[in-house]
C-alpha positions in Angstrom: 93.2 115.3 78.2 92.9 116.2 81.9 94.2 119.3 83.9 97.8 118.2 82.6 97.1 118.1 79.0 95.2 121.6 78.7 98.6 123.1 80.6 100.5 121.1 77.5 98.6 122.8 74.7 98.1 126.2 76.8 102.0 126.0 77.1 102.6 124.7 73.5 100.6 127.9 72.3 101.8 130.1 74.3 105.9 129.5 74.7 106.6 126.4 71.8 106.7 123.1 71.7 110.2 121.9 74.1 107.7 124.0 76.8 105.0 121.8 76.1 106.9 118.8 75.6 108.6 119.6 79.0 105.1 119.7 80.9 104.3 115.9 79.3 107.5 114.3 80.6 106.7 115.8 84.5 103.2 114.0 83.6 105.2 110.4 82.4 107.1 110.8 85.7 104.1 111.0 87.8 102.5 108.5 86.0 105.6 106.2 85.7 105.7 106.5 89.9 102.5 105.2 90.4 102.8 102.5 88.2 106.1 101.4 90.6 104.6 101.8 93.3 101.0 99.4 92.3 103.8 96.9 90.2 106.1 96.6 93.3 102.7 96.0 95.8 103.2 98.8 98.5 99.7 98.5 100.1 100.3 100.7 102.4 100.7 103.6 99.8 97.8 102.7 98.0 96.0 102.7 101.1 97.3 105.8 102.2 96.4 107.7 98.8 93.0 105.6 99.1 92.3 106.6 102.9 93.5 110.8 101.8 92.7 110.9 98.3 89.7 113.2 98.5 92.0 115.7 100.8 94.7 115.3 98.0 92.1 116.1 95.2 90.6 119.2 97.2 94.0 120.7 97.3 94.6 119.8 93.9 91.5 121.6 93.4 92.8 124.4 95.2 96.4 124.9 93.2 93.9 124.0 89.9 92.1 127.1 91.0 95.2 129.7 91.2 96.3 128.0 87.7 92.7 128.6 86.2 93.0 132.0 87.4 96.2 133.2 86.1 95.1 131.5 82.7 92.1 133.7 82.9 93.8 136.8 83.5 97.5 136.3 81.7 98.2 138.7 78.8 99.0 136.7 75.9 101.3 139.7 74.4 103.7 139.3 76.8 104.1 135.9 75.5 104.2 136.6 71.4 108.2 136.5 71.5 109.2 133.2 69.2 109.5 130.6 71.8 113.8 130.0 71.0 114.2 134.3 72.4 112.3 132.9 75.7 114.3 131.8 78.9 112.5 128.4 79.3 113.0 126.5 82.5 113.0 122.7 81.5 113.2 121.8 85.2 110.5 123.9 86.0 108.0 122.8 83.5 108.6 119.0 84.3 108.1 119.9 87.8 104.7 121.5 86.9 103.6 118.7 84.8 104.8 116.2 87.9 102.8 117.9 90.6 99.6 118.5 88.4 99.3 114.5 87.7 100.7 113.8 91.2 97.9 115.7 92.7 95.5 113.2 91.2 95.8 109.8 93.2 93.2 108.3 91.8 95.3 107.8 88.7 96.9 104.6 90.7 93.3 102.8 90.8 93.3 103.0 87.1 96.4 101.6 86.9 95.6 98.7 88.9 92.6 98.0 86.8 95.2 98.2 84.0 97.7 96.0 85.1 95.4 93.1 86.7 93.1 93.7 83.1 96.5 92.3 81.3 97.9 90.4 83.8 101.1 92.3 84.3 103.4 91.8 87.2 102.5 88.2 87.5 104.6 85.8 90.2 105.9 83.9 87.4 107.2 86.6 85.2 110.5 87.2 84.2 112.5 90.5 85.7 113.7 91.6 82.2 109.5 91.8 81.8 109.5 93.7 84.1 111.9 96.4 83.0 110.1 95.9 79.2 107.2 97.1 80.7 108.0 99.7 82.9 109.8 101.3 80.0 107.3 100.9 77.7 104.8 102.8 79.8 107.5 105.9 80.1 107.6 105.8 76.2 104.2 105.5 75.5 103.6 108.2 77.2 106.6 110.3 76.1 105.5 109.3 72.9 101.9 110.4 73.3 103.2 114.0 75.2 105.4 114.4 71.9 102.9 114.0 69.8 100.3 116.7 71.4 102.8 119.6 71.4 104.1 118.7 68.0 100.6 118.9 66.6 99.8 122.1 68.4 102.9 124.2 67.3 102.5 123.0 63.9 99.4 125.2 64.5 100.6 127.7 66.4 101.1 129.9 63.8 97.5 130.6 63.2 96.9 132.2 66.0 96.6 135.7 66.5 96.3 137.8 69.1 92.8 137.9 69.8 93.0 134.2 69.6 95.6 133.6 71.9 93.7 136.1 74.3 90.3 133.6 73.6 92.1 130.6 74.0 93.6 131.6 77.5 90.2 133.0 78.4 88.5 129.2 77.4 91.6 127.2 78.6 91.3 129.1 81.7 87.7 128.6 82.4 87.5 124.8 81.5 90.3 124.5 84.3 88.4 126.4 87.0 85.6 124.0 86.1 87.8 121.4 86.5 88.8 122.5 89.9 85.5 122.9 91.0 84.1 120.1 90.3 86.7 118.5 92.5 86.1 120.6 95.5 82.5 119.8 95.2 83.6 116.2 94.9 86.1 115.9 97.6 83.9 118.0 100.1 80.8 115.7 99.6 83.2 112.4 99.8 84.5 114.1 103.0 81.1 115.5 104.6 80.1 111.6 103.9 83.0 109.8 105.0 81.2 107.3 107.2 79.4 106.2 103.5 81.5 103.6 102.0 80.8 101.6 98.7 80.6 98.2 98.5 84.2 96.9 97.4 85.0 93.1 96.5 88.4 92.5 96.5 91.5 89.7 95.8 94.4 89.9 93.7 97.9 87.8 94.6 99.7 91.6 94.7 97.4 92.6 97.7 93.9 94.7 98.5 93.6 95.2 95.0 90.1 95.5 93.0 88.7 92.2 92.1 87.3 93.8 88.4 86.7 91.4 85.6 90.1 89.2 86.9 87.5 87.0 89.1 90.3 83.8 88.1 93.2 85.7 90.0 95.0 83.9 92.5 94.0 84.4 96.1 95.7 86.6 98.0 98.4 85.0 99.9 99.8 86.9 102.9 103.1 85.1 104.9 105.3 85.8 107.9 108.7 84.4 108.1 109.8 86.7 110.8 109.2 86.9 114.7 106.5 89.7 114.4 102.9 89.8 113.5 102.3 90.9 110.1 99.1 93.2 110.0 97.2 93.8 106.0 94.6 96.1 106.9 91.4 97.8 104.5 90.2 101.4 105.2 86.5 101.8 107.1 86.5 105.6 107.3 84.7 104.6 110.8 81.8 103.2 109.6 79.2 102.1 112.1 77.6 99.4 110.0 79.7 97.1 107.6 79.9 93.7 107.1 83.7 92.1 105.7 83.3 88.6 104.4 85.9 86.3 103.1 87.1 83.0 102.8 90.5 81.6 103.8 92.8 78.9 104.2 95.1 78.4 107.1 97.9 77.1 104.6 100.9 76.9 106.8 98.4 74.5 109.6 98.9 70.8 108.0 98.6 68.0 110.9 102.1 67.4 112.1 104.4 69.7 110.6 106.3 72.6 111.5 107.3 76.1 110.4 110.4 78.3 110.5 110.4 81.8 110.9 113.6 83.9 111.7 114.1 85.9 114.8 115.4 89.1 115.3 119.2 88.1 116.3 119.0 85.8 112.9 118.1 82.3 115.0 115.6 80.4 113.1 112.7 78.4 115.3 109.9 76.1 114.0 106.4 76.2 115.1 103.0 74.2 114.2 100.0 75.6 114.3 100.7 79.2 114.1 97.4 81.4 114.4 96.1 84.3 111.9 93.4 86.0 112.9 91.1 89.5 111.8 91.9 92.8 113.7 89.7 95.3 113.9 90.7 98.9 114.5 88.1 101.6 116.0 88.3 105.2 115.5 89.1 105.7 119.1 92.0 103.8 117.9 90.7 100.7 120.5 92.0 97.4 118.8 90.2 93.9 118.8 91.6 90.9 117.3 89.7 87.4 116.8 92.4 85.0 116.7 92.3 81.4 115.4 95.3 78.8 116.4 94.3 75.0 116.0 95.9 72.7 118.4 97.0 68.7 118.4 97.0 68.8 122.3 94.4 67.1 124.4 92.3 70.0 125.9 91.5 67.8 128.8 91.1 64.2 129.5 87.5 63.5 128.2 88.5 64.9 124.3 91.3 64.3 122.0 93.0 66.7 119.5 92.4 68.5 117.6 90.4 71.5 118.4 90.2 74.7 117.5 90.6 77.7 119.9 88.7 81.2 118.7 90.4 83.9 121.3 88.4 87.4 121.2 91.8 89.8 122.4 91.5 93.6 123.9 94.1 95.4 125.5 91.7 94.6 128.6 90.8 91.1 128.3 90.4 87.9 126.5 87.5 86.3 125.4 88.1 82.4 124.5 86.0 79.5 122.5 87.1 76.0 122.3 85.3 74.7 118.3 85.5 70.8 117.3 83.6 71.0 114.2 81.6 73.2 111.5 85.0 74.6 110.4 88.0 73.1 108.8 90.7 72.8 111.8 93.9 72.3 109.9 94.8 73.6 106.3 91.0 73.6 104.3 89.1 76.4 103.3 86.6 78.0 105.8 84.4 81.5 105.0 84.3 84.1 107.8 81.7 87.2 108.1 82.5 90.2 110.7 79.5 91.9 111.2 79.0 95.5 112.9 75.9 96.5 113.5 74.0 98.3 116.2 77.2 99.1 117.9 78.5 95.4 118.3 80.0 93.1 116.1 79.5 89.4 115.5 81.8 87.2 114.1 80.3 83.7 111.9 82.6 81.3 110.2 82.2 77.6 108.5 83.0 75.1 106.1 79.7 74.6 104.9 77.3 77.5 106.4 78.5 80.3 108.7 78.2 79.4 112.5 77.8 81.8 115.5 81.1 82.0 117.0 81.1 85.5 118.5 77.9 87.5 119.4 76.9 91.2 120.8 80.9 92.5 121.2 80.8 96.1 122.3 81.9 98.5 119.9 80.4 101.9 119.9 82.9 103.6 117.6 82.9 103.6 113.7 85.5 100.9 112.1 88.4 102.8 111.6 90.2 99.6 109.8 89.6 95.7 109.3 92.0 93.1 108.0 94.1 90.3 109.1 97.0 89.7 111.4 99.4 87.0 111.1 101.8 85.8 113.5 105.3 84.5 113.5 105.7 81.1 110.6 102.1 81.6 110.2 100.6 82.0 105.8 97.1 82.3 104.8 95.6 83.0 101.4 92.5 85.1 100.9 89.5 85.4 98.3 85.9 86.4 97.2 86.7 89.4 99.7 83.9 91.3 100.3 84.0 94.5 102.2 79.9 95.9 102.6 78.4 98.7 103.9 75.7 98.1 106.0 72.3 100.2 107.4 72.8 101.7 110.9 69.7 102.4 113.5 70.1 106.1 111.9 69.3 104.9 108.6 66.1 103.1 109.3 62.8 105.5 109.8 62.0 104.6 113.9 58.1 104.7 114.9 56.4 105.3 118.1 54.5 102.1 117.9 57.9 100.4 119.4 56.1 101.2 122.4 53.8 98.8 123.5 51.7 101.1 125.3 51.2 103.3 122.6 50.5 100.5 120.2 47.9 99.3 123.0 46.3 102.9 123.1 46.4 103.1 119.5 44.8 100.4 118.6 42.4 100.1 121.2 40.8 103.1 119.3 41.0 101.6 116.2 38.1 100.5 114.0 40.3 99.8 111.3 40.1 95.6 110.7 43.5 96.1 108.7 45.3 97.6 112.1 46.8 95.3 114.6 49.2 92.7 115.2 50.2 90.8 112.4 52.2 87.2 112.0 53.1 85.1 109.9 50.6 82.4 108.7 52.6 80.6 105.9 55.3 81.1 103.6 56.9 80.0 100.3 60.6 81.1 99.7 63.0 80.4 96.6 65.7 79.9 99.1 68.6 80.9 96.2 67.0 84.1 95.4 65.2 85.6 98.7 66.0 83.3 101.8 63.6 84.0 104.9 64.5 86.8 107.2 62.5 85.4 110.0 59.4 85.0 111.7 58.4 88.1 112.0 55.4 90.0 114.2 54.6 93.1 112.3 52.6 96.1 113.8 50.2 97.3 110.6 49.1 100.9 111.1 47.8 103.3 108.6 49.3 106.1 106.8 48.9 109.1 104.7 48.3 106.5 101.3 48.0 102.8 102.5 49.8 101.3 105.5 52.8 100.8 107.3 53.8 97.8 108.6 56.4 98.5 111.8 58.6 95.7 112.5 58.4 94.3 116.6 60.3 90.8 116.7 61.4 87.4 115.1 64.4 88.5 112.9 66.4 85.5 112.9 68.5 87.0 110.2 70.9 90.3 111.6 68.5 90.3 114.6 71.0 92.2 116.2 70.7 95.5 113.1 66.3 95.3 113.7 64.9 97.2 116.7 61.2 97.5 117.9 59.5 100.3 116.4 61.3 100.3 112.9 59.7 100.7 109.5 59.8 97.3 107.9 57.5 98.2 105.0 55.1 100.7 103.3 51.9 99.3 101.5 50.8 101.9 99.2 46.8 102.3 97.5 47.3 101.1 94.1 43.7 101.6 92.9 42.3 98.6 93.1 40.0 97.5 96.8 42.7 96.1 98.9 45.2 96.1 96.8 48.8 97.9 97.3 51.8 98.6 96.2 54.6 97.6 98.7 58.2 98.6 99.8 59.3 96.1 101.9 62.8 96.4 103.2 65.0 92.8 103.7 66.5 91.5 106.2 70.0 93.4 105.7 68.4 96.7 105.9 67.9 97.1 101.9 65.1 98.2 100.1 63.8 94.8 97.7 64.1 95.6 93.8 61.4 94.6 91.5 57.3 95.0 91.9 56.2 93.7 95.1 52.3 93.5 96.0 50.2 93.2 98.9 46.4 91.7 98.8 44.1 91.9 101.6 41.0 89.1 102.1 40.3 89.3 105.6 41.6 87.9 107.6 44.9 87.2 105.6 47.2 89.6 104.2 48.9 88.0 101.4 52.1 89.5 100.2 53.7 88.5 96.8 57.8 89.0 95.6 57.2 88.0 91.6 60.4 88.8 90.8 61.8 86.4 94.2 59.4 83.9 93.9 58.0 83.8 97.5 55.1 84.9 98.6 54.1 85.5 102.4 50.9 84.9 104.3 50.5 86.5 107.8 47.5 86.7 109.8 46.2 89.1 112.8 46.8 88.4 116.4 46.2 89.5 119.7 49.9 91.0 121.3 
């Protein structure tokens, strides 16, 4: 009982039941739209309603507004004429009902939730299935709009004019909260737009969320024609994410060939056609890693095959020539794109990523990332993962990156706790908290305990840590030389779960309970 359904009973009451009625079947059609458009796999509509939906919900807002207002305001005895003397506008009530669900895009994400929850619009489904369940959505809902103006004129009756004047007052002040609540909305998704949540995604009808259907079929993209196909994901220009995936090159068996149709209708074969990820920056600057395995002898000391990793700009081309760590013809490899810092790295392997692509320039936020495929070429796609991830802005920067103020400071010092720190030993639970690094930590004190400022030996995202940054706070817990830590991993994210810090000089001991690794570093000369 959203927006729509209050303007169903405030119309029911107010001008009769075929009024009401009339309202419900715009909604059905609004509703019944979206459901085409997520059943027949237009991507780029959902994107598009994805990319704009918190403009579209702060007009909405808007046009909710006006309606709360004239709800608010209306004179319920113009409106005490028995609903059959009244010149009612079918047209123009299903047209209200239409636009007041329409305005609300995010309807469509619920009904992907719904149709990958049951399965619906399967590849191996039937068309008269199809039709079944297109039309049983329309009547549900018809039947369910029927039912709420029925019920309410049944009551109508026992209304009288004060009530009526109430009930418009109430009506027309839920709405206005309504709208309000989605300006606030929208203008705080839009004054954060560089924020995006983490989204996993796969489904075989496109970008679809992954939910609870984690056995759906991987997303298969194909290209029978002579053009590149592009399937892109929204960034809203992020400057830190990180897009991981695994795919398989399934039109790239050893020897064989594959048609695609040209534009004047001549078909050619080709093996080997590449796929690849483009990347799309705000300033609308385009970069695209492609992958093409070849059978040819790349020169007369090595055989075929060999995979060739080509880094494209409009301005130039980057190439690397790769033998092994990745699957070169049809298996399944994982990929991670990485932005952070301003550049972005690209990894991929069969068994554990490898550094393929290091430190490429990109100063802009991520305006879009997805894949390209070119002419014959067909991948499929799972486990996608599309993160946000912690930009130099989001990490608290100290003076002590300078090594002449860390040299000044602690010259002064008389603190044994402040200094240069390293670490001795470790143990790690490898499955639950991997090791970031070696690191060298700069320990100076602060208002309650300590703060230990990161300086090198990151060997995890050593490209997001920068001399200078916070790496963790050591707070006075109560006990002598005991804390309370906050120590932030390697990806930028503050560690759940009680962490503790124990100082018997000269060792500061450092215990994750909850990870099962503990970390032992010791004070150095820089």
């Amino acid at each position: 009982m959203g927006p729509v359904g209050i303007l169903c009973v405030q119309r029911t009451l107010e001008k009769g039941r075929k009024t009401g009625f009339y309202t419900g079947v715009g909604a059905t059609i609004s509703d019944l739209f979206y459901s085409l458009l997520t059943g027949f796999g237009l991507s780029f509509i959902e994107e598009f309603l994805e990319r704009n939906q918190n403009i579209i919900q702060l007009l909405g807002s808007v046009v909710l507004i006006g309606f709360g207002i004239y709800l608010f305001r209306s004179n319920p005895t113009r409106n005490l004429k028995k609903p059959d003397e009244q010149r009612i506008s079918a047209k123009r009530n299903i047209l209200n009902g239409f636009l007041f669900t329409f305005s609300n895009p995010l309807i469509i994400f619920l009904i992907i939730g719904l149709f990958a929850r049951f399965n619906f619009m399967g590849p191996s489904l039937p068309w008269f299935t199809y039709i079944g369940g297109y039309l049983a959505i329309a009547v549900g809902a018809l039947c369910w709009w029927w039912f709420v103006s029925f019920s309410i004129d049944k009551i109508r009756s026992h209304f009288n004019l004060r009530s009526m004047w109430l009930i418009n007052k109430i009506i027309g002040g839920i709405v206005l909260i309504f709208a309000l609540v989605g300006i606030f909305s929208s203008v705080s998704a839009l004054a954060s737009a560089r924020e995006i949540q983490p989204r996993y995604l796969n489904s075989q009808r496109g970008f679809s969320p992954l939910g609870e259907n984690i056995d759906a079929k991987p997303l298969r993209i194909e290209n029978p024609s002579a053009d590149t196909v592009v399937r892109l994901l929204p960034a809203y220009g992020i400057h830190g994410l990180e897009l991981t995936f695994r795919a398989s090159n399934i039109h790239n068996v050893a020897g064989k060939t594959y048609p695609y149709i040209m534009s004047d209708g001549r078909t050619k074969k080709i093996s080997h056609p590449a796929w690849g990820i483009r990347i799309i920056d705000t300033g609308h600057q385009r970069r695209d890693i492609i992958l093409k395995t070849s059978d040819q002898n790349r020169d007369e000391t090595y055989f075929s095959p060999f995979m060739e990793v080509a880094l494209q700009t409009p301005s130039d081309t980057i190439t690397q020539t790769l033998t092994k760590d990745l699957d070169l013809h049809n298996g399944r490899n994982a990929f991670s794109i990485t932005l952070a810092r301003e550049k972005l790295s690209f990894s991929a392997g069969n068994r554990k990523y490898r550094p393929i692509l290091s430190s490429i320039p990109c100063r802009e936020g991520i305006d879009s990332i997805g894949f390209v495929i070119y002419p014959g070429g067909a991948i499929e796609v799972d486990w996608i993962a599309l993160e946000p991830r912690p930009t130099p802005e989001d990490f608290e920067i100290t003076r002590f990156g300078d090594p002449n103020v860390r040299h000044t400071y602690f010259s002064r010092s008389t603190d044994p706790k402040e200094g240069i720190w390293s670490i001795l030993d470790h143990t790690y639970d490898d499955a639950i908290l991997p090791p970031g690094g070696d690191y060298r930590l700069a320990m100076v004190r602060a208002d309650d305990g300590y703060q230990l400022i990161y300086l090198d030996g990151a060997r995890v995202n050593s490209d997001l840590w920068g001399q200078g940054m916070i790496k963790a706070r050591l707070h006075e817990s109560g006990l002598s030389n005991t804390y309370n830590v906050e120590w932030i991993d390697a990806d930028g994210q503050l560690i759940q779960g009680e962490v503790k810090a124990r100082y018997e000089n000269p060792v500061l001991t450092i215990l994750f309970p909850g990870q099962k690794t503990t970390i032992r570093m010791q004070r150095i000369s820089e």
